[in-house]
C-alpha positions in Angstrom: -16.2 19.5 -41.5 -15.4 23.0 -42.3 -18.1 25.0 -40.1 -17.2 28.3 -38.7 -16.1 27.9 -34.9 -18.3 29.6 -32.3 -18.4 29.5 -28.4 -20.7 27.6 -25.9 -23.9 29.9 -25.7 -24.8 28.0 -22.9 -27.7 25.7 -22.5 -30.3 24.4 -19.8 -28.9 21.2 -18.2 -31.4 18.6 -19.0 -33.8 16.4 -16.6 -31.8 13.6 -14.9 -33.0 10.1 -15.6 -34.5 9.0 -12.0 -33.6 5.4 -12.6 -30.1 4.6 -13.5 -29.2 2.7 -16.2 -26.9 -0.7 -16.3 -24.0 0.1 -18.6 -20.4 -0.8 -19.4 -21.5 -4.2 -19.7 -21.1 -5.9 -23.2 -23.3 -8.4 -24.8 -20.7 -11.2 -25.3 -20.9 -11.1 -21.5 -24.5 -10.8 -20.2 -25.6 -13.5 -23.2 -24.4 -16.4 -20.6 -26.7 -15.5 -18.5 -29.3 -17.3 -20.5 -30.9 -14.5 -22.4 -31.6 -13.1 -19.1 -30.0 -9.6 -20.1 -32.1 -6.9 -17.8 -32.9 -3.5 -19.4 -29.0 -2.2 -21.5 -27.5 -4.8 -23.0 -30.4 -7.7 -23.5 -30.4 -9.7 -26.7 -32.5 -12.8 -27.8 -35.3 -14.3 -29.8 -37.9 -12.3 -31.2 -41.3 -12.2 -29.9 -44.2 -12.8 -31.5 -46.2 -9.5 -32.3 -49.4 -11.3 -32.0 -48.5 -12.7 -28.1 -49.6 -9.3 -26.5 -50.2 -11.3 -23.0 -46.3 -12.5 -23.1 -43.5 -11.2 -21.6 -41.5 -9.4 -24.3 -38.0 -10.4 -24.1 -35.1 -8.0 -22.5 -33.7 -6.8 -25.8 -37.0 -5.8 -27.7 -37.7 -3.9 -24.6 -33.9 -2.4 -24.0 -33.3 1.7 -23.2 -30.5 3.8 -23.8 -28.1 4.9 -21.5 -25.8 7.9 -21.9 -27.0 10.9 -23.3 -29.6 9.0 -25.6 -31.2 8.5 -21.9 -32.1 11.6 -21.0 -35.0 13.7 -21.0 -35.3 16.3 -23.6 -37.0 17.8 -26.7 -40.3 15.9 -25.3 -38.9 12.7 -25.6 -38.4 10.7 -22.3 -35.1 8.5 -23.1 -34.6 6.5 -26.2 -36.5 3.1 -26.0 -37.0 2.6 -30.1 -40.4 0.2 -31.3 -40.7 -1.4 -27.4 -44.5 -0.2 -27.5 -45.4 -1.8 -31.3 -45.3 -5.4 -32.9 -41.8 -7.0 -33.1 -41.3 -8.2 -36.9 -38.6 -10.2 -39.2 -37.6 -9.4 -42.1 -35.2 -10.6 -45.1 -35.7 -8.4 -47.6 -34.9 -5.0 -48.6 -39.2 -3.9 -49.6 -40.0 -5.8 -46.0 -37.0 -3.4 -44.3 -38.5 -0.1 -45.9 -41.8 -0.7 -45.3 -41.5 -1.4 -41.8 -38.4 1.5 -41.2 -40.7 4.3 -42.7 -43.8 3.5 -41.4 -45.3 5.8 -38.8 -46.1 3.0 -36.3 -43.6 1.3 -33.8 -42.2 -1.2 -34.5 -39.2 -3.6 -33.2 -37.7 -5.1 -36.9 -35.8 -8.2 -36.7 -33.4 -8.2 -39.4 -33.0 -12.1 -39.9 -30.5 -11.8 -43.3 -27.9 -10.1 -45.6 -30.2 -7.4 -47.5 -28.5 -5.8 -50.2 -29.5 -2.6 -51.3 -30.2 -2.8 -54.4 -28.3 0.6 -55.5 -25.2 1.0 -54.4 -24.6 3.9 -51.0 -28.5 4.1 -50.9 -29.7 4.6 -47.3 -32.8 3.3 -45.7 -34.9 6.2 -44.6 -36.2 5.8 -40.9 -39.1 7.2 -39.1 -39.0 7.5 -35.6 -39.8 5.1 -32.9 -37.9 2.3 -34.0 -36.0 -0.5 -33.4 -33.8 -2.5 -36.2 -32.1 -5.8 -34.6 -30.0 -7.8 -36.5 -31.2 -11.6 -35.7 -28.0 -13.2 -34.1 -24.7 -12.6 -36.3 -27.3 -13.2 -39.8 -28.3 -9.5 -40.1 -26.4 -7.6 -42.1 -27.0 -4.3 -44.2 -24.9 -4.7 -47.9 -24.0 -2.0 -49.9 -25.9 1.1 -48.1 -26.7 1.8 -45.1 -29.2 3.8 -42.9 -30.5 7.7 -42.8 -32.3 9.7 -40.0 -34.1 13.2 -40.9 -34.5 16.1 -39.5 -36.9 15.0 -36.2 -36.6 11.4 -36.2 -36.5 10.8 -32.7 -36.2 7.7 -30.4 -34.5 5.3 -32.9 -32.5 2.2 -32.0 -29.6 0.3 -34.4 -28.4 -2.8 -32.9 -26.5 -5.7 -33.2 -26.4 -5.3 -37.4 -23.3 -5.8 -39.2 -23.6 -2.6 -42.6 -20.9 -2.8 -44.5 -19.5 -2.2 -48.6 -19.9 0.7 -49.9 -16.4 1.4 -50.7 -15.5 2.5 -54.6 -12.4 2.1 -54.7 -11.0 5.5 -53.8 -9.3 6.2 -50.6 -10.9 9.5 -48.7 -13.5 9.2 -51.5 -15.0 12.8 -52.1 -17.7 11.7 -54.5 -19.4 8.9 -52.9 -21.4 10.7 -49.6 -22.1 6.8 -48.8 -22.5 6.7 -44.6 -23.1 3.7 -42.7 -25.6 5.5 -40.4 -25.8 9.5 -41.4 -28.3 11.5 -38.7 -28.9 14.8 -40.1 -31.1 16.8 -37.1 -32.4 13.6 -35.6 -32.5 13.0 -31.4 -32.6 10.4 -29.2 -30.9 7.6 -31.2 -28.8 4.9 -29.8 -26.1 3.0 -32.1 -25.2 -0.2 -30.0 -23.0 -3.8 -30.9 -23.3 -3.0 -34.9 -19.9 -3.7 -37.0 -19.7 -1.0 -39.7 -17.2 -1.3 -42.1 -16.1 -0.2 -45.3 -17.7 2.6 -46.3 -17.3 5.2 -49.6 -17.6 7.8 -46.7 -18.2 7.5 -43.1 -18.9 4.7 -40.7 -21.1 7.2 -39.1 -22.0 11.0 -39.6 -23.6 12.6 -36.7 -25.3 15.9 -38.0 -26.8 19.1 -38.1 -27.8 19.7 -34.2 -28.4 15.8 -33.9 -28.4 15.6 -29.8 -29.2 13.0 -27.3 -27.5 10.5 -29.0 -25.3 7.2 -27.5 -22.8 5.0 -29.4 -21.8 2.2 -27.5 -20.4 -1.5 -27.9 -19.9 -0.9 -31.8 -16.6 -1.8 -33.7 -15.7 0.4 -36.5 -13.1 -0.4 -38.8 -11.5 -0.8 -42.3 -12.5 3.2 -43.4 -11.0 6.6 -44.0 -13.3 8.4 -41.7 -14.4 6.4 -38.7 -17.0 8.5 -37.1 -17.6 12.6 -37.4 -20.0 14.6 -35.2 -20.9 18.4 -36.6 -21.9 19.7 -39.4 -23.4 23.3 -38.0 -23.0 26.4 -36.5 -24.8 25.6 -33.3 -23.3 24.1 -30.4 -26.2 21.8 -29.6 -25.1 17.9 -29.9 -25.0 15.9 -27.1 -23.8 12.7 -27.2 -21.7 9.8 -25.3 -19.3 7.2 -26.9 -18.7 4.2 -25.1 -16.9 0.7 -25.5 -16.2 1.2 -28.7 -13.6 -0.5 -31.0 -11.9 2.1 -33.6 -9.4 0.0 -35.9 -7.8 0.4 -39.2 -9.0 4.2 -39.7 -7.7 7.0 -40.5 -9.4 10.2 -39.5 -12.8 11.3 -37.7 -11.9 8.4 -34.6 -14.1 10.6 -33.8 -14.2 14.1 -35.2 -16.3 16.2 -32.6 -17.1 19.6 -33.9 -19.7 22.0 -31.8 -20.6 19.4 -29.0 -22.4 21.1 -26.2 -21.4 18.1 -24.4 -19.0 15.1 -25.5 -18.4 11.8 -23.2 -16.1 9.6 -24.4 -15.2 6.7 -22.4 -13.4 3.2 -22.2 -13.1 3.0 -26.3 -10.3 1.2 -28.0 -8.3 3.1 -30.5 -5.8 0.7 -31.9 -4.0 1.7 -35.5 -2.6 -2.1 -36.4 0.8 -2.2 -37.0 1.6 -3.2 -40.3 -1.1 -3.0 -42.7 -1.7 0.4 -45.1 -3.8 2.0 -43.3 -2.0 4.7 -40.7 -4.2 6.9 -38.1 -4.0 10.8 -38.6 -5.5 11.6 -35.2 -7.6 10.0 -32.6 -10.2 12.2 -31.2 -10.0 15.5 -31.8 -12.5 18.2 -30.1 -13.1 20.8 -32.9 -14.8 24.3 -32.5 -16.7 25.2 -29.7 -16.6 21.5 -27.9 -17.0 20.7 -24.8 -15.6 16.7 -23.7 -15.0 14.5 -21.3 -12.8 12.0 -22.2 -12.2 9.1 -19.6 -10.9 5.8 -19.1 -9.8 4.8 -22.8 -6.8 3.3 -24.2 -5.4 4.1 -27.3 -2.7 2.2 -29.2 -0.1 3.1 -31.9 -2.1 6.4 -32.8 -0.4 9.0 -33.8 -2.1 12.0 -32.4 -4.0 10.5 -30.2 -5.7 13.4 -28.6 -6.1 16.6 -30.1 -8.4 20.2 -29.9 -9.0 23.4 -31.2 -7.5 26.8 -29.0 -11.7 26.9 -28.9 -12.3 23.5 -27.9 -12.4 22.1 -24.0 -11.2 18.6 -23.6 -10.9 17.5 -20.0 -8.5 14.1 -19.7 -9.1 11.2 -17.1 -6.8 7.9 -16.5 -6.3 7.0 -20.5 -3.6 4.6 -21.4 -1.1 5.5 -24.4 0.5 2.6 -25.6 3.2 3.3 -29.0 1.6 6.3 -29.9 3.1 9.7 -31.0 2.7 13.0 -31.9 -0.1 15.4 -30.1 -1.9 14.6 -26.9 -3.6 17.9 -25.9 -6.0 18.7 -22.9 -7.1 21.8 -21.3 -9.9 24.1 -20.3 -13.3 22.9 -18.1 -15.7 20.4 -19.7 -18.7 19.0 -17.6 -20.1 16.6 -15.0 -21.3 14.1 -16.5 -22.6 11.8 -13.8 -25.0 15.3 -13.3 -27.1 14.1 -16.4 -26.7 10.1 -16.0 -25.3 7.0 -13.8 -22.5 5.3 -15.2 -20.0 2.9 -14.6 -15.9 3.1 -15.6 -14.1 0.2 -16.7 -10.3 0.3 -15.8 -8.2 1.6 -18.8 -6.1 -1.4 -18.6 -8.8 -3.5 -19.0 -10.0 -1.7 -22.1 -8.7 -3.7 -25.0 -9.6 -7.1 -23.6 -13.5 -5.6 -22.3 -13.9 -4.2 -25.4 -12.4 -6.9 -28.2 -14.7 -9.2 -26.3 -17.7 -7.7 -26.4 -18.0 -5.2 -29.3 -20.0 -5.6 -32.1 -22.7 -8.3 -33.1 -23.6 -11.2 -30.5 -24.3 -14.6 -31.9 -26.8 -15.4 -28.9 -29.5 -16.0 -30.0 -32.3 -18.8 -30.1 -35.7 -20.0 -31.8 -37.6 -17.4 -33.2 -41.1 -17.1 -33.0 -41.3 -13.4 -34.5 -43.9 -13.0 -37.4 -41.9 -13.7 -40.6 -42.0 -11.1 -43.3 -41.7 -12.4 -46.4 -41.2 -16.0 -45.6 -43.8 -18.9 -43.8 -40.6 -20.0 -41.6 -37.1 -19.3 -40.8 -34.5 -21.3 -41.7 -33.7 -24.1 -38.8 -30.8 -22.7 -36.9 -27.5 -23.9 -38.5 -25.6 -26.9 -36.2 -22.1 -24.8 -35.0 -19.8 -27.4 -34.2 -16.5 -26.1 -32.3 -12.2 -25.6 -32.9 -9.6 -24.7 -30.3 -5.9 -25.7 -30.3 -6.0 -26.0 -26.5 -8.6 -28.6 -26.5 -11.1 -26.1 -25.2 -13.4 -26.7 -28.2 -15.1 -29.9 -29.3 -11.9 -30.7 -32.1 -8.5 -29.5 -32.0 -8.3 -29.4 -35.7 -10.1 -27.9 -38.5 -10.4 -30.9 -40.4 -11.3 -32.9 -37.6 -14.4 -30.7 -37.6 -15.1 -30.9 -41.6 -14.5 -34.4 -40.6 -17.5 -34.7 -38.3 -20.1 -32.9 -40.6 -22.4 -35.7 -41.9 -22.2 -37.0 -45.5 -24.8 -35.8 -47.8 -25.7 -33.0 -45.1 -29.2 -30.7 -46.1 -28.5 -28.0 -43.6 -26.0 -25.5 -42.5 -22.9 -26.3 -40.2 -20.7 -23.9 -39.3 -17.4 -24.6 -37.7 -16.4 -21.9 -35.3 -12.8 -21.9 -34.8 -11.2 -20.2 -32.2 -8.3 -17.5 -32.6 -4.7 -19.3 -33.1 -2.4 -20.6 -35.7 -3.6 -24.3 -37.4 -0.8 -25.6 -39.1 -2.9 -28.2 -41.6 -4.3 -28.6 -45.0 -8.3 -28.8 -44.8 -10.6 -30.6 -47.7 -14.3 -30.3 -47.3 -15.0 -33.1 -49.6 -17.9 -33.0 -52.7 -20.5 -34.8 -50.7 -20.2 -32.4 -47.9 -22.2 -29.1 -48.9 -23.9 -26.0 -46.8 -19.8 -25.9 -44.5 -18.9 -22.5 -43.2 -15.7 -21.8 -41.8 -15.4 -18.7 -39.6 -13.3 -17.2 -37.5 -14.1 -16.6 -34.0 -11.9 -14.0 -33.3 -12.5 -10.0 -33.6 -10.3 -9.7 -36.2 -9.5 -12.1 -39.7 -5.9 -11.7 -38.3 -6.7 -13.8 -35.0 -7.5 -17.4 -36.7 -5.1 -18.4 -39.4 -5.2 -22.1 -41.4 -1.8 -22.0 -42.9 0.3 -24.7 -44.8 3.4 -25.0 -46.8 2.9 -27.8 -50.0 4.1 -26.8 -53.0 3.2 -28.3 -56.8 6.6 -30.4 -56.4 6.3 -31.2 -52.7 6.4 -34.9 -52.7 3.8 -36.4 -50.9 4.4 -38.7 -47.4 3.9 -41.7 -49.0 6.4 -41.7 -51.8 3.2 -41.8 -54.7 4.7 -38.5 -56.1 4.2 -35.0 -55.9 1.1 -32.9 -54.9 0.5 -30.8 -58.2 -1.0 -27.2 -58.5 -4.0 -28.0 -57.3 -3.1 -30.5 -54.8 -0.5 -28.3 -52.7 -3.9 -26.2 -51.6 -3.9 -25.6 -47.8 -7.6 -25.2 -48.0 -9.6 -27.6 -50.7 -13.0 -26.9 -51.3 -15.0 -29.6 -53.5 -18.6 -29.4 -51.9 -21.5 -26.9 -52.9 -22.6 -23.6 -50.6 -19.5 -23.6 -49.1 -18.8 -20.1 -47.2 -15.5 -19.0 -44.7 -15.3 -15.2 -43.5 -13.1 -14.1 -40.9 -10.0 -15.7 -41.0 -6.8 -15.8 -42.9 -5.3 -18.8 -45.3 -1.8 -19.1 -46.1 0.4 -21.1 -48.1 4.2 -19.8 -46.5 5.7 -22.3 -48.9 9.4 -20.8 -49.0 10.8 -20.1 -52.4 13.8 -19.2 -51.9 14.9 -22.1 -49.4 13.4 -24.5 -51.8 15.3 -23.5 -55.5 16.6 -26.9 -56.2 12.8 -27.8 -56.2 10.8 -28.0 -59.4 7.4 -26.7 -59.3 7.1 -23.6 -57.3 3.3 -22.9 -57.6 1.8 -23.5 -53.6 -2.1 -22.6 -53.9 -3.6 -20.9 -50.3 -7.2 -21.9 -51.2 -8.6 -23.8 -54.0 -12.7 -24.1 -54.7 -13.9 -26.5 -57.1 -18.0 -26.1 -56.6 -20.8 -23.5 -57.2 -22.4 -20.7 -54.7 -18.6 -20.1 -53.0 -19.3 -17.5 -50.5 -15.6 -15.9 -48.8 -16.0 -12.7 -46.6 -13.7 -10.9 -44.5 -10.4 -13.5 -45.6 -7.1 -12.9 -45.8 -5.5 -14.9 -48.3 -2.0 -15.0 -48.7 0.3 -16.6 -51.0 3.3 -16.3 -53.6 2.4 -18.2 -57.1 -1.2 -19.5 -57.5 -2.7 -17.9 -54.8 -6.2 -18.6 -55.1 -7.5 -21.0 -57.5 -11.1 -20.5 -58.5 -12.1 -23.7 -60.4 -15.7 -25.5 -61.1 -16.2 -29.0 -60.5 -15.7 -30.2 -63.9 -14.9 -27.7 -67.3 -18.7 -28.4 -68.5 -20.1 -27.4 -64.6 -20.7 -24.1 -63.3 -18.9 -22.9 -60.4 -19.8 -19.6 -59.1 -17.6 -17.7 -56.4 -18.1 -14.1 -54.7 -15.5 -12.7 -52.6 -15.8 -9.6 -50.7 -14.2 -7.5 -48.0 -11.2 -9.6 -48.4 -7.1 -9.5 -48.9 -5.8 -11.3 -51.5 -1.6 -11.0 -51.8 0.7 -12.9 -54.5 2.7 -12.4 -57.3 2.4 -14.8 -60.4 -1.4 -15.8 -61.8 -2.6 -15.7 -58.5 -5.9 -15.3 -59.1 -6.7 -18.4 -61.5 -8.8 -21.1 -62.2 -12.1 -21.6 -64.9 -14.9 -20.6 -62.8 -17.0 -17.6 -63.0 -15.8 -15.5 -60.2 -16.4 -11.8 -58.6 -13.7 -10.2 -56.2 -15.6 -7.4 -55.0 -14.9 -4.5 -52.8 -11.0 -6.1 -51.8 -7.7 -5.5 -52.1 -5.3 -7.3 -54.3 -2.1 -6.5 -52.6 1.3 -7.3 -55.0 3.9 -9.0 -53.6 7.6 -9.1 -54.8 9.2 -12.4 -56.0 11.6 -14.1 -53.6 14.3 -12.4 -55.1 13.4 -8.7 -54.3 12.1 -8.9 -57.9 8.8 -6.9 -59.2 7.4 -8.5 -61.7 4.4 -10.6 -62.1 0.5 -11.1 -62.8 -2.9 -11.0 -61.0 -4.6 -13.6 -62.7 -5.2 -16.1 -65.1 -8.1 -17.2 -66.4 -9.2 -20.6 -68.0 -13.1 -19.6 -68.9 -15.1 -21.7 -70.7 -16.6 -20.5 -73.9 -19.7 -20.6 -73.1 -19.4 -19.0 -69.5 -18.2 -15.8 -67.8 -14.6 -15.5 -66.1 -13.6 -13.3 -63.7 -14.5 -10.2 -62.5 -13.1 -7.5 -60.1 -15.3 -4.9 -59.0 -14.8 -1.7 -56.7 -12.2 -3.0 -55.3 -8.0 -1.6 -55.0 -4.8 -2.8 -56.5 -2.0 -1.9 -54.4 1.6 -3.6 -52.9 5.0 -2.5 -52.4 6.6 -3.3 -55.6 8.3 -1.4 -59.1 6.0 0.6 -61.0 4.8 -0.8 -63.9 6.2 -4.1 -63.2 2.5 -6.0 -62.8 0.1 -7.3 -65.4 -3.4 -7.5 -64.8 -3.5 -10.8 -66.3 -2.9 -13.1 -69.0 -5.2 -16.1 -70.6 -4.1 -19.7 -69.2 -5.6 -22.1 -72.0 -5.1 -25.2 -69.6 -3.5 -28.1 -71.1 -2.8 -26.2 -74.3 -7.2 -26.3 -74.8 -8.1 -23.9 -77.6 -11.5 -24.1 -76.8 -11.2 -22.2 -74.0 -12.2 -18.6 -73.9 -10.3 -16.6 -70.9 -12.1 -13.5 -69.5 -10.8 -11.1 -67.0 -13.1 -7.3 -66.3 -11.2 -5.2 -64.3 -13.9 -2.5 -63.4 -14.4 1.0 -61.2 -11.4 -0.2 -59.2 -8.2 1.9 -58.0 -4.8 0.6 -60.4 -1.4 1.6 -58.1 1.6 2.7 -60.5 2.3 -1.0 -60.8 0.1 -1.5 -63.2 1.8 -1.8 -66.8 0.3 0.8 -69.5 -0.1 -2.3 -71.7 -2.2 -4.6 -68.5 -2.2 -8.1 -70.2 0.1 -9.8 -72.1 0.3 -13.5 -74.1 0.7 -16.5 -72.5 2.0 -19.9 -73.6 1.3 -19.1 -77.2 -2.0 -18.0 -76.6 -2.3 -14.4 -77.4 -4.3 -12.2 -75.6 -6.5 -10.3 -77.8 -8.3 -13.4 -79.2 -9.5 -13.6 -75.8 -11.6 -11.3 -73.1 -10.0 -8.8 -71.2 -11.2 -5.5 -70.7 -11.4 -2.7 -68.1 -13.9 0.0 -67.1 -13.7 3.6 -65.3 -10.9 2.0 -63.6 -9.0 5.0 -61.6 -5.8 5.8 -59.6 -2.0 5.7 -60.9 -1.9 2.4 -63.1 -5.1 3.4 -64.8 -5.1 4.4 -68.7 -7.5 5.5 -71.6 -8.8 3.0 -74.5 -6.3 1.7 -76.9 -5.7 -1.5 -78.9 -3.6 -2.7 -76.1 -6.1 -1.4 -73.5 -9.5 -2.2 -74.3 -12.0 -0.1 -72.6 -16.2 -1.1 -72.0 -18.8 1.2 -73.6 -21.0 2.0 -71.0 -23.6 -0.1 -72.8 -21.2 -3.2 -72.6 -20.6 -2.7 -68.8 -24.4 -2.4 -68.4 -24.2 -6.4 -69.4 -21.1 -6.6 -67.1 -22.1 -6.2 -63.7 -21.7 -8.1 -60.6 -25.8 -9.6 -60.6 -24.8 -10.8 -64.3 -21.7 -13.1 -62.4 -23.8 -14.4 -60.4 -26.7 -15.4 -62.5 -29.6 -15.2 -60.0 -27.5 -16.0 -56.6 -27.6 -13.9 -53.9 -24.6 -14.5 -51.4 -26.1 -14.9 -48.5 -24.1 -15.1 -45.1 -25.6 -18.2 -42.9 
């Protein structure tokens, strides 16, 4: 944000709300009280827009607090579709329809909706509400826009994520999770927005009256910028919210007539690759208030413009560095609306607990757009290593799922460390495995078998396929939000033959894994169908995946999309390896990474981007590896994929397209490059062959 800086002109306080507002209260919390939210922080079932004598529940009915509360521009505080028919939809056309129309309306988001061009955002009209249903509504691949008068909008409880393109501080790709360009009275509340091409959110062009509250924002280069003009007009208030794993704008505040910031979490995680540049930083002619939030390992935590006046109250440092700035006269903020202070200590616990999407949520009885019913509500069945869920193991759990099952289960597992291997067995379909935690970091299923690690009862070793710490055999299978690890120990272990320790192995079709860490030396992940004449189709997204040699490999047809392959180096110290190794069928596609980034901490040019594993010496086999619009570090080799085994490369199917970054190259015999009419009949919808991942 580059505007010229101007002065406060002054402006006309605004009318006081006569009824204060409930806030600093987070969702996580208030949903134990049976759905019973009162008028802030209410979420539950969707009514039925045909019931007018009932009683609509508390969160189709909630109001803004903060500045999104207050009287101005003729709007009388920010209450979204409350007065129009509550509706659910699944489906992008259902979405638009209802977003744009002129009427009210609350809109239940009850699915995963994929846009269905990449960084495309859903125009909104005012008077609004957009729910996601539970933890199931989730915006893929774009995200949301408000005009220029769009007023009285609510965005809840949504997770909009993936629109990343593989370039870090992307300047081409203006893809926004929620981008308000002149729009007032809009309140952005418990949505997890993720990463973007640009920013998580863009508050623009005299945009005023607006409140952020309860939302976590994480995994981007620009978190959240405010500005965009000349005028210092915007008012807004920013609230419980968790900033993690940015970089810049946390937030940017350029030309606020008034700013209130309090009881966020800023927390730069130690040891991953992505490093904060500031915290919040009053630009131009601001004016904030900045209260009761704790930031930690920043570095700059707090910064302003000689223009700027930033006003600090009881925030909490913890490891951070560089500038932390304050001075000149801000405002009174309790003069335009009631609100309540957490204690900065309490910040990180208040907040990690509560931001984001709530999983409360019961029957629906909403009008289904799109759909006669809903799906039934999927059985969640319970983990906790200090007995405080139903099973103290995760197999334990798979264990209990019934044979032959028809419906979803999902096994919620509970933050810790699960030392165990886990099979979810062939006759043991529609299994998710999540996380419980706020972070993929917090639950962690780890193991240590490798391919010559003899088995407990003396019958031999466990194989490649059998050293898996995670086994997946049975169909629909999904995990998001946790990490797998195979820590087998190379070098402790050189006396032992077969070094090749798989983290997670899947051996079905329709393999959903979002938001996974998966971590491993050789063989990381192997990607395999049931059988070599059986389709099995994978999609993972939003994840980590970290190894060394072929570990990405396996015969099924398989998109890593929007991730980062991280290199690791050998046990030695040594750089040298290769991201995967196919075994494709001939008849079917291999493997294919998509928008996503190469990166790790090893030798230039020391990594190829594959090599073709003809299993069992099979020459009817037909490896395939794309690499495509994805961001090569200098690791890359200029010649990506080599031989293997005797096999030679080029009588098999590798190929890249519009990759970019340091390891990238132009066509050659030894780099073979898509015509754009060839990657038209590459894409990720041509993987997936008429599946649509779907998180449930």
């Amino acid at each position: 944000m580059n505007a010229p800086r101007v002065t406060d002109p002054g402006k006309p306080r605004h009318r006081r709300r006569r009824q204060a507002l409930t806030a600093g209260v987070p969702l996580a919390l208030t949903a134990a009280c049976a759905l019973a939210y009162g008028t802030v922080s209410g979420l539950g079932a969707p009514q039925t827009a045909s019931a007018a004598t009932a009683a609509a529940p508390a969160w189709a009915t909630a109001t803004a607090d903060g500045f999104a509360s207050v009287d101005a521009l003729g709007q009388n505080g920010t209450y979204g579709g409350r007065d129009g028919a509550t509706v659910t939809v699944r489906t992008l056309a259902d979405l638009e329809k209802y977003a744009t129309a002129a009427e009210p309306y609350v809109i239940v988001v009850a699915a995963a909706i994929t846009l269905d061009t990449v960084g495309r955002e859903i125009k909104v009209a005012s008077d609004k509400t957009i729910v996601g249903s539970g933890t199931s509504g989730q915006i893929v691949g774009g995200g949301f826009f408000l005009g220029t008068g769009v007023h009285n909008v609510i965005i809840r409880n949504l997770t909009i994520r993936d629109t990343y393109q593989g370039t870090w501080n992307d300047k081409d790709h203006d893809y926004d999770g929620i981008q308000m360009d002149g729009a007032h009275h809009v309140w952005i509340d418990h949505n997890d927005i993720r990463t973007m091409a640009d920013g998580l959110i863009d508050v623009r062009k005299d945009s005023t009256n607006v409140t952020i509250s309860w939302n976590e924002l994480s995994n981007d280069n620009k978190a959240l910028g405010i500005g965009w003009t000349d005028n210092v007009t915007t008012d807004i208030t920013l609230h419980h919210n968790w900033i993690r794993e940015t970089e810049q704008r946390n937030p940017s505040v350029d030309n606020c007539a008034h700013a209130h910031l309090y009881n966020n979490y800023l927390e730069d995680v130690s040891g991953t690759s992505i490093t904060s540049s500031y915290g919040n930083y009053a630009r131009g002619g601001t004016k904030m208030l900045l209260e009761n939030s704790y930031f930690q390992g920043f570095n700059n935590p707090v910064i302003k413009d000689s223009t700027a006046s930033l006003v600090q109250k009881g925030n909490v440092f913890s490891g951070t560095s560089g500038r932390n700035e304050s001075g000149g006269t801000a405002f009174d903020a309790t003069s335009y609306y009631a609100y309540t202070l957490d204690s900065a200590s309490t910040v990180p616990s208040v907040v990690k607990a509560g931001a984001g999407p709530t999983g409360s949520i019961g029957t629906t009885s909403a009008s289904t757009v799109g759909a006669s019913t809903l799906a039934a509500a999927a059985t969640t069945l319970t983990v906790a290593k200090d007995g405080s869920g139903q099973y103290t193991t995760v197999q334990a759990a798979v264990d209990a799922v019934p044979a032959n099952n028809t419906s979803r289960v999902v096994i919620s597992v509970a933050p810790g460390t699960y030392r165990e291997t886990v099979k979810v067995p062939s006759n043991k379909p529609y299994v998710t495995i999540q996380g419980s935690g706020s972070s993929r970091k917090d639950t962690v299923i780890v193991y240590n078998n490798a391919a010559g690690t003899q088995k407990p009862d003396g019958s031999g070793t466990y194989g490649t396929s059998g050293s898996a710490t995670v086994a997946v055999e049975a169909d629909e299978f999904q995990a998001r939000n946790l990490s797998i690890t195979n820590d087998f120990d190379e070098g402790a272990n050189q006396s032992l033959s077969g070094h090749q320790a798989v983290a997670l192995r899947t051996a079905a079709d329709k393999i959903f894994l979002d938001s996974l860490i998966i971590t491993g030396d050789q063989d990381t992940l192997l990607l395999d169908s049931a059988a070599k004449d059986k389709i099995g189709r994978v999609y993972v997204t939003n994840s980590y995946v970290l190894g060394n040699v072929d570990f990405i490999f396996g015969r099924a047809t398989a998109v890593i999309d929007k991730s980062i392959i991280t290199l690791r180096k050998r046990w030695d110290g040594s750089s040298a390896g290769y991201i995967t190794a196919p075994s494709t069928a001939a008849d079917r596609k291999g493997f294919l990474i998509n928008s996503s980034t190469v990166n790790g901490d090893v030798s230039s040019s020391s990594f190829y981007l594959g090599r073709p594993w003809h299993a069992g010496g099979d020459t009817t086999l037909d490896p395939q590896t794309t690499v495509r619009n994805t961001s090569l570090s200098a690791a890359i080799k200029s010649t990506p994929w080599t031989d293997m085994s005797g096999f030679s490369w080029k009588d098999d199917r590798f190929a890249e397209y519009k990759n970019t970054g340091a390891g990238a190259g132009s066509a050659s015999s030894d780099r073979p490059q898509l015509t754009d009419a060839q990657a038209a009949d590459q894409e990720v919808a041509d993987w997936l062959a008429g599946w649509t991942p779907t998180a449930s």
